[in-house]
Structure formats: structure tokens, C-alpha cells
N, C-alpha and C positions, 0 to 999 in steps of 0.2 A: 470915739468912732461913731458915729453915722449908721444907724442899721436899721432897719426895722425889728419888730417885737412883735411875738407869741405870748400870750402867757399861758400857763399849762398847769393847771390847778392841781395838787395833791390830793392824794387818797381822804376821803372822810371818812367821818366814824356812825356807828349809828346814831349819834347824838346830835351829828349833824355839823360838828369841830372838824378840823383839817388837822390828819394824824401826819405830817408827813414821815413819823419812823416807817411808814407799811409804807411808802413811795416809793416807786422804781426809780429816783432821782435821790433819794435821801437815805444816808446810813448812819444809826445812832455811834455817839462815842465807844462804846465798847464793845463794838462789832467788830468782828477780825477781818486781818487782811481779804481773804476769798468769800466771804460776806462785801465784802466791796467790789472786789474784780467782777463776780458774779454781777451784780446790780448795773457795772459800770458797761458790761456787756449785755445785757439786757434788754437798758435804753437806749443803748445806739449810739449814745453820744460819749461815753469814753472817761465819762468822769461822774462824780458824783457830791451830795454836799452833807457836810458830818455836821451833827447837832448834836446837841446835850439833852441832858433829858427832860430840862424846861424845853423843850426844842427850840432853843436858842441857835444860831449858824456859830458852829468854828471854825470851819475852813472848808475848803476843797480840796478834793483828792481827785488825781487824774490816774488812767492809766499807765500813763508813764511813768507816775515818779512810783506806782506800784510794782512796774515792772524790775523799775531800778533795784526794789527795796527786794525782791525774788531773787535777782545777781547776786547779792548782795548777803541772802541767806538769814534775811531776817523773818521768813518764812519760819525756820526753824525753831522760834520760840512764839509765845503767844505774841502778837503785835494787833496792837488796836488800833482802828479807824483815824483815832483821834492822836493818836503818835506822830502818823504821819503825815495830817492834814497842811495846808499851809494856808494862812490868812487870807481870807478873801480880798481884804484890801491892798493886798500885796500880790492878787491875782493878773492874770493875763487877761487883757482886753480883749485879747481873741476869740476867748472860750465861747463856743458855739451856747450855751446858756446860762443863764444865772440866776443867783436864788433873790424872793422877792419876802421881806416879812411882815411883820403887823408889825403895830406899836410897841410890843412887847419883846419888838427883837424873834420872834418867832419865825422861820420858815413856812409860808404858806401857799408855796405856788411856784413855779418856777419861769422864767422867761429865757423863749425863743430866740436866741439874735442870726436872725436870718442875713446871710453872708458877711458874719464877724470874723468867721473861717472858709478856707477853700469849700466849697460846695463840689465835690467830683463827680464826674460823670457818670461813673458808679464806682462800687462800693462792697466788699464782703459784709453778707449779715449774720454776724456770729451772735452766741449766746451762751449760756452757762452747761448747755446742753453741749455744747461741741467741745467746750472744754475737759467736760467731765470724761468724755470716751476719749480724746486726747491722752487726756491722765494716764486712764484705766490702760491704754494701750502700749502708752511710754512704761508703766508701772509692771506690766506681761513682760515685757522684756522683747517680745513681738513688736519689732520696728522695721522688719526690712519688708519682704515681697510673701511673708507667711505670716497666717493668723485670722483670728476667727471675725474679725473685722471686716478685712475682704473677701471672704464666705458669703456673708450677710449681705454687705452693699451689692456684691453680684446676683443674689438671688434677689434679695428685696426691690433692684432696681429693674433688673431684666422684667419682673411680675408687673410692678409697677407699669413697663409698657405692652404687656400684655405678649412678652416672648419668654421663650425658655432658658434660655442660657445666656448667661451675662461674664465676660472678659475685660476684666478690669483691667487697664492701661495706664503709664507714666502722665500722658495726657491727651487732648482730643487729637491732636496733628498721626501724630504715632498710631491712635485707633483706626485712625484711616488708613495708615499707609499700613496697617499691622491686615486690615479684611481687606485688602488688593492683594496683599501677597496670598492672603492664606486661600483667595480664588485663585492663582496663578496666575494674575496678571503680569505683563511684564513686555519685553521690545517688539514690536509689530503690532501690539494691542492700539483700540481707540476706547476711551472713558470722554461719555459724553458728560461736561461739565458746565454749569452760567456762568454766565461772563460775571453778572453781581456776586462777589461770595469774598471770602477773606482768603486771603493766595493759600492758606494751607491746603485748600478744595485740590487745587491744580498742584500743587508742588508734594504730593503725595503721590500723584500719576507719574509725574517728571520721576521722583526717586525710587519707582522700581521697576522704567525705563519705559513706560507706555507714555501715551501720546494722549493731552487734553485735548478736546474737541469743544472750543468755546460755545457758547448759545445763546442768544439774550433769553432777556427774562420778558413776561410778563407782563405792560402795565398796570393791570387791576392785582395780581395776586403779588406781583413783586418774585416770582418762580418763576423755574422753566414750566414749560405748556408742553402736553404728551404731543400737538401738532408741531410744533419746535422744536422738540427732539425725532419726531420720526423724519423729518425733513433732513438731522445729520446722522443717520443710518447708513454706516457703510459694512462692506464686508470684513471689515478692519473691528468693528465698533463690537466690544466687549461686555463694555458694561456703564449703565447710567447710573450719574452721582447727582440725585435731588438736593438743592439745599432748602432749606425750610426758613427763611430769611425772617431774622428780626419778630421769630413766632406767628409767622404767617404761613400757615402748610400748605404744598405742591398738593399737584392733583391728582394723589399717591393712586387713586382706582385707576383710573386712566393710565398713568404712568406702568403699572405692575401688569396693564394688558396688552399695552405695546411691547414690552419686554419679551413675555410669556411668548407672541406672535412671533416677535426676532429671535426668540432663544437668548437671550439678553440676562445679565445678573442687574439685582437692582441694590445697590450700597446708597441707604440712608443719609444724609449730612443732618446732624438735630443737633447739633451744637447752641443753635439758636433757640430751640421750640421745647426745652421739655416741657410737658403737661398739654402740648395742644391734639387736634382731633381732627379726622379726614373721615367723614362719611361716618363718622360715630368711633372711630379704631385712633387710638393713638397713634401718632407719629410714631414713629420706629416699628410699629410691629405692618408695615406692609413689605419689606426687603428680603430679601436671602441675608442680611447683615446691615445693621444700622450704627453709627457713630455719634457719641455725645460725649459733651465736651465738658468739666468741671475745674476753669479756667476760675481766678475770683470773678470775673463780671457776670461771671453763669448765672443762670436761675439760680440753680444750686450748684455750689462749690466743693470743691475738696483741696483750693490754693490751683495746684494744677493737678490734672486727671484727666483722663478719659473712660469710655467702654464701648466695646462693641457687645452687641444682642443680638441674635438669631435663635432660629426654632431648629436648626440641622445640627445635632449633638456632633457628624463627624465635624463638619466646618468648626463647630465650637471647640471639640479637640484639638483639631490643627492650630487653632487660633493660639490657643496656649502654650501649646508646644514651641510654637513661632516666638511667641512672648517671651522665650525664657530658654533661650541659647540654642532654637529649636531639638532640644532635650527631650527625650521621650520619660514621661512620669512614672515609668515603671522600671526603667533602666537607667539609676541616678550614671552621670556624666558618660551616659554614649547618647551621640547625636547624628540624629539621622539626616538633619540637614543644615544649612548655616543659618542662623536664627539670629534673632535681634533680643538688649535685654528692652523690653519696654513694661516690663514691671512697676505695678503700683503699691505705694506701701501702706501696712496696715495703720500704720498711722495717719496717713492719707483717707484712707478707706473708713476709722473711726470719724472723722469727720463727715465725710459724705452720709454716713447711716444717720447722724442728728440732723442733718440738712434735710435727708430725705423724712424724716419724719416731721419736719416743718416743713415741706413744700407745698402743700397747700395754703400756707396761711402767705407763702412770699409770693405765691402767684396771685394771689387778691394783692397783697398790697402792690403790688406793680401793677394790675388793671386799676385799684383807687387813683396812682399817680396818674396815669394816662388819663382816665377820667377826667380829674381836676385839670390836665392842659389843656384837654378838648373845651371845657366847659370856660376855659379864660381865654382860646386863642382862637377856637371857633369862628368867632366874628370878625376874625382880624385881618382886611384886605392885606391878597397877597402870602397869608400862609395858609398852605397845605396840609392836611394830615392824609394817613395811608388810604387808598379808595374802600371801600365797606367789601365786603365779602359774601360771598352765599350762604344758604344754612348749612350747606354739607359742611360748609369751612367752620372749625373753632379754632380761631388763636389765640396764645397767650403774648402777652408782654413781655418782650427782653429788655429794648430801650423803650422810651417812648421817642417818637419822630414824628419829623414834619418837612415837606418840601418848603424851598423858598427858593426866590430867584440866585442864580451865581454869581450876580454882580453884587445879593445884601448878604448873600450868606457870611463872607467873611467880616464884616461891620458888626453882625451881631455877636459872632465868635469874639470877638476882638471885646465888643462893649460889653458882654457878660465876664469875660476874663476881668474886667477890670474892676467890676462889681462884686470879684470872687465865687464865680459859678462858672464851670469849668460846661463847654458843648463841643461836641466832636464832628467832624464830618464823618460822612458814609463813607464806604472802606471806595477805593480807585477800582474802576470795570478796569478787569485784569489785561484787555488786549490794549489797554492805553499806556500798560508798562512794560520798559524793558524786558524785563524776565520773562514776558508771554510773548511778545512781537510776532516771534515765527508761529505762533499758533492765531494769531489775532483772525476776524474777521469784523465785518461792521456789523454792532450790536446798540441802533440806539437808543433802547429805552434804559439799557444798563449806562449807557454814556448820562444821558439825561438825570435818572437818579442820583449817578453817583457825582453830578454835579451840582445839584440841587437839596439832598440832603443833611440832613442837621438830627443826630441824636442827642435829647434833654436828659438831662440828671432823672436818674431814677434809680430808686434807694430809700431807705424808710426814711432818713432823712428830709425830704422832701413832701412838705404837706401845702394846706393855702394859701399860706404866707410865702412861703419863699415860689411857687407857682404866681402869684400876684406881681411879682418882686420881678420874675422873669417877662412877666405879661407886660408889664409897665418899659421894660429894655424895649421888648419888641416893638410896642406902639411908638416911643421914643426916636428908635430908628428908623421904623419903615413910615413915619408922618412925613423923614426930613424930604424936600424935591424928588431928587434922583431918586430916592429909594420905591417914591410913587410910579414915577413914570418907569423903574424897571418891573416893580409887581406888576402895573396894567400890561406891560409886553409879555411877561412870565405866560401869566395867563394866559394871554391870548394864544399865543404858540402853544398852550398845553390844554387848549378846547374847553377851560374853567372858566 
């Protein structure tokens, strides 16, 4: 196979030798099964390579055939590395790296094969950290909607944005529709919504029978704008729903004074934004109630989840009560209204607390990726990245993105698929689909983007090599004729 190469040198010693036993890619022979899983989790890439103690290569070990070997119950006795290795030269071509040695047959360094395997567009980043409280939680007995798990994520994460009360949820869709109900939203209401957002925005309004009120967005911030929402203020209009797109935050001061004037509730959408910043305040802490979502493409994960957050302990009672067959917590099975289960489970919950105490480090690494695109496609007539922002504005990274015209976008989808890197377009402006119709109006900078956009791989996965790898697609395709003369029109209709 045809690929390009990393190489990725192993841990030394202070001697100045290449130890690879202390590698995050290297596990010696008689290192047990979860001495692998661990490591194999670690480095992101799912597998690892077993050596002897000349640090000679035996084999590789994937996590799958670890997983098999867990089914399997060979967990149960001691099982070494090196049991279940299977010959390198009997290895898969695919495997995203490989080991490199000296003369001596030694492991000393590992290589990169940049799209040897699918590259996806994102990606859960787990670690031995998430496993561990996994365990710890399967091992409680505490698996369903109780335990000291989602105690924790609720208070550590609600602080985290700087509110009081955190209501863990099944997932981000459900947080939404779970703080519309517990405002009493519901038929003859209007929820002012963008037109750019992923239909769950809207289809949370529809299911507890209030009415979207479409809005474009923004071009510079990619948001609704407080002058674009007060322009759909009716006497109807309930409540605005910000989304914070692609961790790019709305003009949450602005926004919270318009509201404040209508009498208006504000419900956060941060599904996209955790860790970003509006005038200095994190996202979610400017609402009566904010939503976030821990879907695997999230920042941070918990597979699926969600939470609302607010500082109003009764709204935060209700919220839970609503959560859980709207039950009242002090009167097991009388209920005082009809409720929804939208329960998260502690074992859900045990993962999101190790997330959350690596969230910082996964919010750098998705600005390094972003970084390294800028820094290869910068120069590249014809693509776009997001326009810059003020200082009030901090955002973080969810994908990284780039406009291009809509006649190259799908040539380049097309040509990275086929190079095994997976790119997605931006979600459809919701009044161009069915399901919205009756709510649509004309919104074109949401039309624009969402015809225009392209989000790139981002995942730790993704470092200079395979960013170079994507640079060289793009230059590729937008050199050939047509794709010239549609970037110079792109352009010009979009004033670049």
C-alpha cells in the first residue's frame, strides 16, 4: 500500500538508548492483558507492539483481538502480552502504524502510515482513565440513573461553567427538550431559533408543541446577532435558543439584554462550545438554562449524554423531577406531573468525570489541529476558514472547517474518501428541508454556509503528516480548470 510515513521515535533512557518497554506504543512479553488495553488506549491508535526483553518485536496486539480474548474470559487467569500477540509479518497492511527496528531486530521507533486506515472525521478519545471509572462503576453495581458518578459529573461540570446546578440527561436532544418543558413552554409559544444548527435545535420546539422561529445567522460570527433576533420578537415569542456553532460563541451580553427588555428566557445551545468564553464568562453560564451535549464527537463525551445548567435551584428541581417520570424526590412513585424518563447512567456519568478532567488537554489538542490546517491551507486560492473574531470572543475547536465553493466541495469529499479520510459537509439551513418548510423564511448566509462548508478530521489522530496529506488533495483538486474558475467566482460573490 501506498502511504505516506511518520516516524515516532520511542521513549529514551538517560543513557541516551531507546527504551521502547516505557513507550506508549510498546508492551513487553510479560505484561498482562490491561497493561495492554491501557497503553493500547492511550496512544489512540488501538493497538500496540509486544517485545522481549532483548527488545526484540514479537508481534502485535490490537484491541480487538484483546477484546475477543475479555469475551472469551481469559481475563480470568493471568494472560500475557505475548500469548496473544500475533506475528507481525502476518499483520494487517492496514494498521494505522508500524514498528521500525535496528539491526539487532530491536524496536526503535514506530511509523506513522497516514491513511493506511479510514481517517474519520471524528473520533472518541478514550484512555485508561475512562476505563478505570467504567470498571469502578460496573464493579458498584450502580449502572442505571443512581450513583455517585452522576453526583460528581453534575456538580464538577455545572462549576466547570461557572453555574450551580447541573441535570444530567440521556443525551443533548432530550436536554433541550427536557429545559423547554421545565420553563413551560409549549402550543401558542414562539422559540426564537438559526436557521444554521443541527435539526435537534428546532425539533425540541416542535416536540413540546411550540413554534420555531427560523433566523439567519451571522456571517462574521457564524450566530444569531441580538439585532436578528429582536427584528423576530413577537408577542408569541417565549424564549431564544443561542447556538454557539462549531465553538464559535453568540453575543450571549447582547443577547441576555434583549431578552431581560422582552421578558424573554434565554436556553443556551453548547452542544458545540464547551470551554469557550463571551466577554470573559463561559458559554452556558449566561441563560436561565443552558444545554450540552456528550455525543462521541463532543469535546468531551460520555458515548451519548447530555446536561442542562442553571443557577435557579427551583428550575433545577423541576428539571429533575421532569427527568424521571416527573416523580417527586421525596414521594417515591406519586407523581405530580407526566414526565419523561431522560435519565443518564452512572456509568455514562463515570466516563464524562475522566473526560472532564482531560478537558483541557483535548481542547489544545483540537486548536494544535486547527492550527496545522491553517498553517497548510492558508495560502490555498479559493479556501476559506471561519472569519477571526473580537477579543470579547474566545472560541474553542469542535471541528476544524473551511468554506469552499459548492461546485468543489463535493470533488474534494469525493477525492479524500478515496485517499481514506473521511470530510463531512455542514449540517442543511433547516428552512431548506422538509420538516421546517412551514416554518422557513429566507436566511441567506445560513443557505451560503451550509452550502459552502467542509468539516476536516479532527482527533488526536491527526498531526503534520496526514494535515500535509489533506493539503496536497486540496491543491490537487482546486489546480484542475474548473475548479479555478469556480474559486475565482466563489470569491468574488463572497467579497474575498
Amino acid at each position: 500500500m501506498n502511504v505516506s510515513t511518520q516516524i515516532i521515535p520511542s521513549s529514551p533512557t538517560t543513557h541516551g538508548q531507546q527504551r521502547p518497554d516505557n513507550g506508549e506504543f510498546i508492551c513487553q512479553a510479560t505484561d498482562g492483558l490491561w497493561v495492554a488495553i491501557e497503553k493500547a488506549l492511550d496512544n489512540g491508535f488501538g493497538l500496540v507492539f509486544v517485545v522481549g526483553a532483548d527488545g526484540a518485536l514479537i508481534g502485535q496486539l490490537t484491541l480487538h483481538r484483546m477484546r475477543a480474548a475479555l469475551r472469551d474470559g481469559l481475563h480470568l487467569r493471568h494472560t500475557t502480552a505475548a500469548e496473544l500477540a500475533t506475528p507481525w509479518e502476518d499483520g494487517d497492511s492496514g494498521l494505522p502504524i508500524a514498528p521500525l527496528a535496528d539491526s539487532d531486530g530491536r524496536v526503535v521507533s514506530v511509523e506513522r502510515r497516514v491513511s493506511a486506515s479510514l481517517l474519520p472525521v471524528a473520533e472518541p478519545d478514550l484512555s485508561r482513565n475512562e476505563l478505570r471509572n467504567l470498571l469502578d462503576a460496573f464493579l458498584s453495581t450502580w449502572i442505571s440513573s443512581t450513583g455517585d458518578y452522576i453526583l460528581e459529573f453534575e456538580s464538577h461540570f455545572s462549576a466547570r461553567v461557572d453555574m450551580t446546578h447541573g441535570v444530567a440527561t440521556s443525551n443533548g436532544t432530550v436536554s433541550l427538550h427536557l429545559a423547554l418543558a421545565a420553563l413551560g413552554i409549549g402550543p401558542g409559544d414562539e422559540v426564537i431559533v438559526p436557521d444554521l444548527t443541527f435539526a435537534a435545535s428546532a425539533n425540541t420546539v416542535i416536540h413540546v408543541g411550540a413554534r420555531p422561529v427560523l433566523v439567519d445567522v451571522d456571517p462574521v460570527t457564524w450566530c444569531v446577532s441580538a439585532e436578528a433576533i429582536e427584528r423576530a420578537v413577537t408577542p408569541r415569542t417565549r424564549v431564544i435558543m443561542p447556538v454557539h456553532l462549531f465553538g464559535r460563541p453568540a453575543p450571549m451580553t447582547e443577547i441576555c439584554d434583549l431578552a431581560q427588555r422582552h421578558g424573554l428566557f434565554v436556553l443556551e445551545d453548547c452542544a458545540e462550545a464547551h470551554g469557550a468564553r463571551y466577554d470573559g464568562r463561559p458559554i452556558g453560564s449566561f441563560s436561565d438554562v443552558a444545554s450540552f451535549s456528550f455525543f462521541a464527537n463532543k469535546i468531551i463525551t460520555t458515548g451519548e449524554g447530555g446536561m442542562c445548567v442553571t443557577r435557579n435551584p427551583e428550575l433545577a428541581s423541576r428539571m429533575k423531577m421532569l427527568r424521571d417520570h416527573g416523580m417527586r424526590p421525596d414521594r417515591r412513585y406519586w407523581h405530580e406531573e407526566a414526565g419523561f424518563n431522560f435519565r443518564m447512567t452512572n456509568l455514562q456519568a463515570s466516563i464524562g468525570c475522566a473526560q472532564l478532567q482531560r478537558m483541557d488537554d483535548l481542547l489544545a489538542m483540537r486548536d494544535r489541529v486547527d492550527a496545522s490546517y491553517r498553517a497548510a491551507l492558508a495560502d490555498l486560492p479559493g479556501v476559506v476558514f471561519p472569519p477571526p473574531l473580537s477579543s470579547r470572543h474566545e472560541p474553542v475547536t469542535w471541528f476544524s472547517c473551511v468554506l469552499v465553493s459548492p461546485e468543489i466541495r463535493p470533488l474534494l469529499i469525493k477525492a479524500c474518501r478515496e485517499a481514506n479520510i473521511d470530510l463531512r459537509p455542514f449540517v442543511n439551513a433547516l428552512s431548506t428541508m422538509p420538516a421546517y418548510r412551514r416554518f422557513s423564511r429566507k436566511c441567506p448566509v445560513s443557505e451560503r454556509l451550509a452550502a459552502c462548508g467542509i468539516n476536516l478530521p479532527t482527533s488526536r489522530k491527526v498531526d503534520e503528516n496526514v494535515v500535509g496529506r489533506i493539503a496536497r488533495i486540496f491543491e490537487q483538486v482546486m489546480s484542475m480548470p474548473a475548479a479555478i474558475a469556480s474559486s475565482e467566482a466563489f470569491l468574488r460573490e463572497n467579497g474575498m
